[in-house]
Structures are given as C-alpha cells and as structure tokens.
C-alpha positions in Angstrom: 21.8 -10.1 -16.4 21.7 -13.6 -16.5 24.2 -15.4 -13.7 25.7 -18.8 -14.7 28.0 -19.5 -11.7 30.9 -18.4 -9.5 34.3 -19.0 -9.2 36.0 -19.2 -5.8 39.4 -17.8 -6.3 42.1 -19.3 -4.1 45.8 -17.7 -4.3 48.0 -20.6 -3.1 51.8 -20.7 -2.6 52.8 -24.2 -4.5 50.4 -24.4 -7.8 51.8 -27.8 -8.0 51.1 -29.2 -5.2 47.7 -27.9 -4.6 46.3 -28.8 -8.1 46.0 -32.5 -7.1 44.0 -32.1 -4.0 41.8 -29.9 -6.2 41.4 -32.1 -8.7 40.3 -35.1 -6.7 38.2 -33.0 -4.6 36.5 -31.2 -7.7 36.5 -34.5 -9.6 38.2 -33.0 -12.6 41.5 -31.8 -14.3 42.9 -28.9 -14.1 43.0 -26.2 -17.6 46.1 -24.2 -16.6 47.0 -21.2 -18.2 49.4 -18.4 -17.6 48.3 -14.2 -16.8 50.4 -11.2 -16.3 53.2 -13.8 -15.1 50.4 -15.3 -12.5 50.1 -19.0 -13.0 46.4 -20.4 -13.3 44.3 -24.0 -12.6 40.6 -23.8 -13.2 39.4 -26.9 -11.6 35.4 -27.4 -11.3 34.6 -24.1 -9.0 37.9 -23.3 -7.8 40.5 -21.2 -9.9 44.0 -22.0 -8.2 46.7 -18.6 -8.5 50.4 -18.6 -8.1 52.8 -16.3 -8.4 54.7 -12.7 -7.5 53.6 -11.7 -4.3 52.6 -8.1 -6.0 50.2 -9.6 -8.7 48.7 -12.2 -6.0 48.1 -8.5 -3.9 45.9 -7.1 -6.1 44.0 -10.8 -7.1 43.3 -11.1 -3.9 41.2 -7.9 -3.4 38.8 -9.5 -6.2 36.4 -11.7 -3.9 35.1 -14.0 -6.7 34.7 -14.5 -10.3 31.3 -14.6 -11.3 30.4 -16.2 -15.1 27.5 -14.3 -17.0 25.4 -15.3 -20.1 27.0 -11.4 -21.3 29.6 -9.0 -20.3 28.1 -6.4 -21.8 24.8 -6.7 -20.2 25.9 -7.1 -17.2 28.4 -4.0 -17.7 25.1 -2.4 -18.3 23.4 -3.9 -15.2 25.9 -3.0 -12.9 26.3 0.9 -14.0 22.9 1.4 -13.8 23.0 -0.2 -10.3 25.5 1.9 -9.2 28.5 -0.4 -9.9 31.6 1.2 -10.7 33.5 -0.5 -13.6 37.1 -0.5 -12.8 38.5 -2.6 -15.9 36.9 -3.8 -19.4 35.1 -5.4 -20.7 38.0 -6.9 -22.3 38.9 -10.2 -24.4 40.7 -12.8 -22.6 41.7 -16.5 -23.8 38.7 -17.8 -22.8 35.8 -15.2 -23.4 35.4 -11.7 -22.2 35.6 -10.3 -18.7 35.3 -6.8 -16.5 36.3 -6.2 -13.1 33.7 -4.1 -11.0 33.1 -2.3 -7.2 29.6 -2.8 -6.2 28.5 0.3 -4.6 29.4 -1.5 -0.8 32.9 -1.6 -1.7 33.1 -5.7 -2.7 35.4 -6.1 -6.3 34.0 -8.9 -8.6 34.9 -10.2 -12.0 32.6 -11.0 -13.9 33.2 -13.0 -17.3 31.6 -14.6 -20.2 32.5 -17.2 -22.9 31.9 -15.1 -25.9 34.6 -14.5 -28.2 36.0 -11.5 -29.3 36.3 -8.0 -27.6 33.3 -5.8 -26.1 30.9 -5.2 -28.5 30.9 -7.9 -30.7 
C-alpha cells in the first residue's frame, strides 16, 4: 500500500474564523465542502470541521486521514494486518475512502482520488 500523505483533522468551533489563519499559515485556499450536515475546509494538511456537537463526536475519534495511491489495496493491506474495517470503501466527492481500527485501537481514514465506487 502505497502512502501519499496525511491529513491532520482539526474540529473547530467557528469555520469562518479559523479558515483564514489556516490559509495564511498553509499558504493556500481553502476547498469547502459540506458532509452529513458537518461543514468542511481542506487547506494544505489540515482539514478544518464544524458543526453539531454529535457528528463533531464521532469525527473526532478518527485521529487522521491518511491519502493512499488505492483504497482497495489498502483495504486489503489492512485486513490482512489485522485491521478491522469499520466503513467502505465508499465513493465520496472527491475519490474513495474507508474508515479502519488498527489492531491497537487507533481509527484512521484512509482515502484515494479515484473515482467511482470500490471496485472500479
């Protein structure tokens, strides 16, 4: 499995006002985009969440996002590592991602930028 990169997730209570600092300290602009009524900045290596308290509770327990060459390789990887897949691979907006429990209890989600749903 081929790793491109992580994503540090940061859940923050005023999207609006944190997207500027991000920007200038990432040296980019923001993509925003909206999931299961959670608002969303990517910006460089830090995706920005806001919203219900209840969604922003169960974000929270995923500790990074981690960006692969292939969700389904590294849904592969991870099983036969001892991963447990809790959700996908599924299509998103932007590619394809899961959400996994590595054996010592850490939740990761790892995505790709391949179109499409798993098994394309």
């Amino acid at each position: 499995m081929e790793i491109l990169g992580a994503t540090l997730r940061v859940c923050v209570d005023d999207l609006e006002a944190s997207v500027p600092f991000y920007e200038r300290l990432a040296g980019g602009r923001a993509l925003r985009f909206e999931r299961g009524g959670v608002s969303v900045a990517a910006i460089g290596c830090f995706l920005l969440m806001s919203g219900p308290e209840a969604e922003l509770d169960v974000l929270r327990k995923v500790a990074a996002t981690i960006a692969v060459k292939d969700v389904d390789e590294a849904h592969r990887v991870l099983t036969d590592s001892g991963a447990h897949v809790l959700a996908g691979p599924l299509a998103t907006p932007v590619g394809r991602n899961l959400i996994a429990m590595h054996p010592d209890g850490a939740v990761y989600e790892y995505v790709d930028r391949r179109g499409g749903t798993s098994g394309d």
